[in-house]
BAVOGU-591797 format. One record per atom (N, C-alpha, C): atom name; residue in three letters; x, y, z; residue number from 1. Coordinates in Angstrom, 1 decimal. Each point is the difference from the previous one (the first is absolute). Layout:
residues N
R  name  resn      px      py      pz  resi
R    CA   ALA       X       Y       Z   NUM
...
This chain:
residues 78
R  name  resn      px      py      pz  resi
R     N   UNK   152.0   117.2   103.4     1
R    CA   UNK    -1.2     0.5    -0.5     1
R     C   UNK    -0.3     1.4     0.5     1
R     N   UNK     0.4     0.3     1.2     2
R    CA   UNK    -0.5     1.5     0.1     2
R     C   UNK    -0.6    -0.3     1.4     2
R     N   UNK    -0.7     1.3     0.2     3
R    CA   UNK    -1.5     0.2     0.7     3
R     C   UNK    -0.8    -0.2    -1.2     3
R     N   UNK    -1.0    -1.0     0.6     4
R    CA   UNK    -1.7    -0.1    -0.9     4
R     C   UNK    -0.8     0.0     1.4     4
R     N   UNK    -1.3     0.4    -0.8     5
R    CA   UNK    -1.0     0.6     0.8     5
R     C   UNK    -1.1    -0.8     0.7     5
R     N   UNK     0.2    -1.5    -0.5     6
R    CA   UNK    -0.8    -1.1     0.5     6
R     C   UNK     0.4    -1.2     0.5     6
R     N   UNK    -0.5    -0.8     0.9     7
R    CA   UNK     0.6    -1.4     0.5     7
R     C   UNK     0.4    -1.0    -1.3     7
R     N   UNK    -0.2    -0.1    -1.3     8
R    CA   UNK    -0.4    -0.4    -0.9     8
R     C   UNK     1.2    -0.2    -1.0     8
R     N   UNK     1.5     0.0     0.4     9
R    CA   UNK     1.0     0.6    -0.8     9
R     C   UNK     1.0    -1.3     0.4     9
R     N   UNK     0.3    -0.5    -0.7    10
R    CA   UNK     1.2    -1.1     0.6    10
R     C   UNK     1.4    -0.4    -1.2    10
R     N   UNK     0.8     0.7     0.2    11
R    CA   UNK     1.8    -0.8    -0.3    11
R     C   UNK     0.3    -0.9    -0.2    11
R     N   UNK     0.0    -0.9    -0.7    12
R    CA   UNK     0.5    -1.3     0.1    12
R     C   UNK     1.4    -0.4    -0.9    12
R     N   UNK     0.9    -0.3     0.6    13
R    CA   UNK     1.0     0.0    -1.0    13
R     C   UNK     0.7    -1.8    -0.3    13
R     N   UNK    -0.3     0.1    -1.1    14
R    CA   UNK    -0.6    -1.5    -0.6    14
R     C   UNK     1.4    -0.8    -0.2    14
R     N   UNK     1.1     0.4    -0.4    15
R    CA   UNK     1.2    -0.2     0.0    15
R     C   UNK     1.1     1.1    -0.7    15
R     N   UNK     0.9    -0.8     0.2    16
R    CA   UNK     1.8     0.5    -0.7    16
R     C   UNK     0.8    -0.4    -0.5    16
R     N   UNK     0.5     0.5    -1.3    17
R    CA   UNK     1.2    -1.2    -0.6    17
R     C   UNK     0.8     0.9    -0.9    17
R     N   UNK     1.2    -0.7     0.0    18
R    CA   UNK     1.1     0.7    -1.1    18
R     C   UNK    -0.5    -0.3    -1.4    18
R     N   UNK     0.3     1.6    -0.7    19
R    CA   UNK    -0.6     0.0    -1.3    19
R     C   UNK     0.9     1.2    -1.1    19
R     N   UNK     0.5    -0.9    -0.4    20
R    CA   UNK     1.0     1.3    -1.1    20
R     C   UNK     1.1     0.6     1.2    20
R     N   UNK     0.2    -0.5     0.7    21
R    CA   UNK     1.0     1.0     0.6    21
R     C   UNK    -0.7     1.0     1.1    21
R     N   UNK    -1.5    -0.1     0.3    22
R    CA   UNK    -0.4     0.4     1.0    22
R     C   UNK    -1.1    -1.0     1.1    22
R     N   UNK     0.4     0.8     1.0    23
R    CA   UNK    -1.6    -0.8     0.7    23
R     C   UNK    -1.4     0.7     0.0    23
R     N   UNK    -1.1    -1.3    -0.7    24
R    CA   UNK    -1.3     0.9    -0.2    24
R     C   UNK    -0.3    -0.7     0.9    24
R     N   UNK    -1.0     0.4     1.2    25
R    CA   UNK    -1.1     0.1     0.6    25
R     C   UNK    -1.3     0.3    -0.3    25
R     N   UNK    -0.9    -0.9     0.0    26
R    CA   UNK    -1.2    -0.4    -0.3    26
R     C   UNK    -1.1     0.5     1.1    26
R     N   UNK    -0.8     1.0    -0.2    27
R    CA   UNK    -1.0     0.3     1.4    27
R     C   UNK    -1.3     0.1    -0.9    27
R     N   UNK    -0.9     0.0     0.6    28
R    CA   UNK    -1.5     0.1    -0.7    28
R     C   UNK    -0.5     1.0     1.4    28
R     N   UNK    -1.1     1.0    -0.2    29
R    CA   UNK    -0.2     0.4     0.7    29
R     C   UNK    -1.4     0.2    -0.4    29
R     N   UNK    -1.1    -0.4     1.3    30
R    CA   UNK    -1.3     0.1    -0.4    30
R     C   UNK    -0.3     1.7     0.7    30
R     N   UNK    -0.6     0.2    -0.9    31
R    CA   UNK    -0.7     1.7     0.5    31
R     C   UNK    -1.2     0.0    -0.6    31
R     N   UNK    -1.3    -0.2     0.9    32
R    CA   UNK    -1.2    -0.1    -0.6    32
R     C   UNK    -1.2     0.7     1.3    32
R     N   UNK    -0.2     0.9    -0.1    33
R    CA   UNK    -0.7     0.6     1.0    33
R     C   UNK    -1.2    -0.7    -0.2    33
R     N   UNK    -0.5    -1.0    -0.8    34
R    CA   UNK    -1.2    -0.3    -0.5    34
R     C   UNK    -0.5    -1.5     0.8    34
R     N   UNK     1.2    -0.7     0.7    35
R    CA   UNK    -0.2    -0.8     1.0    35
R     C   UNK    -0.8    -0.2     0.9    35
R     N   UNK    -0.9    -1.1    -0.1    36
R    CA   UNK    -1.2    -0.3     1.1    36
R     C   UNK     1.0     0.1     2.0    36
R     N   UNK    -0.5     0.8     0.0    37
R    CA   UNK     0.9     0.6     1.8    37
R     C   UNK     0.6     1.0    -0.2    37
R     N   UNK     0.1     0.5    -1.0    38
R    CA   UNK     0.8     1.1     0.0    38
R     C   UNK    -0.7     1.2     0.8    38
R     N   UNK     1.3     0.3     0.7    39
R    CA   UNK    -0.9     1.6     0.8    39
R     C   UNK     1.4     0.8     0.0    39
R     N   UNK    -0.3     1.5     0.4    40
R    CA   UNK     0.9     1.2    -0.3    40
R     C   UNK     1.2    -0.6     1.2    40
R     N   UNK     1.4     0.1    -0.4    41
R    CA   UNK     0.9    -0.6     0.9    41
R     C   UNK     1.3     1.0    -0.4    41
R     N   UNK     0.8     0.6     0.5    42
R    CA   UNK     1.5     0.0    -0.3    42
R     C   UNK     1.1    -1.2     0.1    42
R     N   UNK    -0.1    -0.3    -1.1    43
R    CA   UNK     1.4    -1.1     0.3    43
R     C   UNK     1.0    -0.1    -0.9    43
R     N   UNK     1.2    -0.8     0.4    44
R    CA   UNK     1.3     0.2    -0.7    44
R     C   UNK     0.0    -1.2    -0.6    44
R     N   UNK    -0.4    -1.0    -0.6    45
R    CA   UNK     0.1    -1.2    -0.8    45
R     C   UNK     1.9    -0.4    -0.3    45
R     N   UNK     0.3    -0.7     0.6    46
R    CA   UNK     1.0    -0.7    -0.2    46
R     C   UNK     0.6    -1.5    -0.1    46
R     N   UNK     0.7    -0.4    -0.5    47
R    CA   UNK     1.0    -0.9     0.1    47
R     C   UNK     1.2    -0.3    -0.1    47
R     N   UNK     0.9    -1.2     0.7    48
R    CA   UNK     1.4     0.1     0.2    48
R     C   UNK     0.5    -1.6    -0.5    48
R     N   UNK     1.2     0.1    -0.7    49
R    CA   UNK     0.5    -1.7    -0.5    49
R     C   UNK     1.3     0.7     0.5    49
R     N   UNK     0.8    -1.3     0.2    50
R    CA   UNK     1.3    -0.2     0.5    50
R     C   UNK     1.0    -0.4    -1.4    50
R     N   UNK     0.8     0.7    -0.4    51
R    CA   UNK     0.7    -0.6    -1.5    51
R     C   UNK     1.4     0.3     0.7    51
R     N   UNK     1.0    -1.2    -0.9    52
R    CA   UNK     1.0     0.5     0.2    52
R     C   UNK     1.0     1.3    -0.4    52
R     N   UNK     0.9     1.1     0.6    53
R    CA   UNK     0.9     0.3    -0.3    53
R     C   UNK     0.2     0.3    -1.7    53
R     N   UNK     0.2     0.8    -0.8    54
R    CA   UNK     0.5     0.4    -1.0    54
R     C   UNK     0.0     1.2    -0.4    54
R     N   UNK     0.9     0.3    -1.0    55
R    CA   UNK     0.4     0.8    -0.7    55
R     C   UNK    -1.0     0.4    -1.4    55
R     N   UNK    -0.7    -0.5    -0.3    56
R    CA   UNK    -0.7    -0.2    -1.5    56
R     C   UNK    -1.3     1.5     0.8    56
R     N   UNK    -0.2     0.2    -1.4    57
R    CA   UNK    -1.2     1.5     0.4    57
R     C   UNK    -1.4    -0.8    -0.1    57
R     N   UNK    -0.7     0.2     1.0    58
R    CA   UNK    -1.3    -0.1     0.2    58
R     C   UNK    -1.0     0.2    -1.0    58
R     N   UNK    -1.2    -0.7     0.0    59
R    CA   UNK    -1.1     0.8    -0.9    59
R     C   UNK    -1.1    -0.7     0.6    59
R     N   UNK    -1.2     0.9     0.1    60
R    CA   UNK    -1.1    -0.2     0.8    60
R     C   UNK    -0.9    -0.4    -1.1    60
R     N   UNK    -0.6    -1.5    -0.5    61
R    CA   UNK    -1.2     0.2    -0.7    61
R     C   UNK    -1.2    -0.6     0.7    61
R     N   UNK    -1.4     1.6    -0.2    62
R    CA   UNK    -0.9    -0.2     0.3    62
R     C   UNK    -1.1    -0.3    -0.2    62
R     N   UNK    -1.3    -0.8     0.2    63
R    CA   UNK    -0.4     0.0    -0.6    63
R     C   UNK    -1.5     0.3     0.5    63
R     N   UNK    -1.3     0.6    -0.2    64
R    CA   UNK    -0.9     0.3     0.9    64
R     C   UNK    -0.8    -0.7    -0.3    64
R     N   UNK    -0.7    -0.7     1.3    65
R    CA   UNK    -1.1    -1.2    -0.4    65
R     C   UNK    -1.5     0.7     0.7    65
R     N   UNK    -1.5    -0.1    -0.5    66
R    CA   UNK    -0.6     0.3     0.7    66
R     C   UNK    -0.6    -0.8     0.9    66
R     N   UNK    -0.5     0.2     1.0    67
R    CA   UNK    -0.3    -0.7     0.9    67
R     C   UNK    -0.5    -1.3    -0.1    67
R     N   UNK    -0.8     0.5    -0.9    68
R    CA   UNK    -1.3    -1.6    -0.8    68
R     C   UNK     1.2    -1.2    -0.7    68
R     N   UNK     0.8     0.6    -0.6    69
R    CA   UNK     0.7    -1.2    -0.5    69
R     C   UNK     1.2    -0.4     0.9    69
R     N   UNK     0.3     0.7     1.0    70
R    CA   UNK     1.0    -0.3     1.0    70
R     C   UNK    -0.7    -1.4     1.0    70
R     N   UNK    -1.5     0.3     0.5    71
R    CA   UNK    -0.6    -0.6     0.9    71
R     C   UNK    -0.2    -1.2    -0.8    71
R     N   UNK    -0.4    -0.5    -1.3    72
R    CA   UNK    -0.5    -1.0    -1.2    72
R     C   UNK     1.8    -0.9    -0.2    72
R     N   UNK     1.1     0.7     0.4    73
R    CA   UNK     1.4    -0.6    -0.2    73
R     C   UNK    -0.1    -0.5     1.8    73
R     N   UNK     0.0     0.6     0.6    74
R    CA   UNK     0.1    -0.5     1.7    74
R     C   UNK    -1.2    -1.3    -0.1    74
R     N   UNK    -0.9     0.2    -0.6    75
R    CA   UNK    -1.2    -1.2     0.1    75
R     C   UNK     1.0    -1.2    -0.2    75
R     N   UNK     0.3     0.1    -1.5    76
R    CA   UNK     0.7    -0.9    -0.4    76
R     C   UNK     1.5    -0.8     0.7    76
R     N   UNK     0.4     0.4     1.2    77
R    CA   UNK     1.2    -0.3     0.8    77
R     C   UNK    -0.7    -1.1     1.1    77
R     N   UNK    -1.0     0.6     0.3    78
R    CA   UNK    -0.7    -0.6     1.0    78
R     C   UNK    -0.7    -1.7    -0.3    78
């Protein structure tokens, strides 16, 4: 994700799988400065998965969620 400019920013990378001949990777990333706690922060928002080994070309798809519906999907886990 970068530098973002608030506590409020989170990576999540949802999964991975062979597709046509490549590996897509699945990340959502919430960026919502509009978050109840949000205050001015520098941070690097990340995530890391373990895949095996290959030759096949990568592709990142992302998708950006805002906060409100990220927190209303985490309700629902719980």
């Amino acid at each position: 994700m970068g530098e973002r400019p608030s506590c409020c920013n989170w990576t999540i990378i949802d999964g991975a799988c062979e597709v046509d001949g490549q590996v897509e990777v699945f990340v959502s990333n919430v960026d919502d400065v509009r978050c109840i706690g949000s205050y001015p922060a520098v941070t690097y928002p990340a995530d890391a998965v373990r895949l095996p080994q290959t030759d096949l070309p990568v592709v990142f798809r992302e998708t950006q969620i805002p906060c409100t519906r990220w927190a209303k999907q985490f309700k629902l886990l719980q």
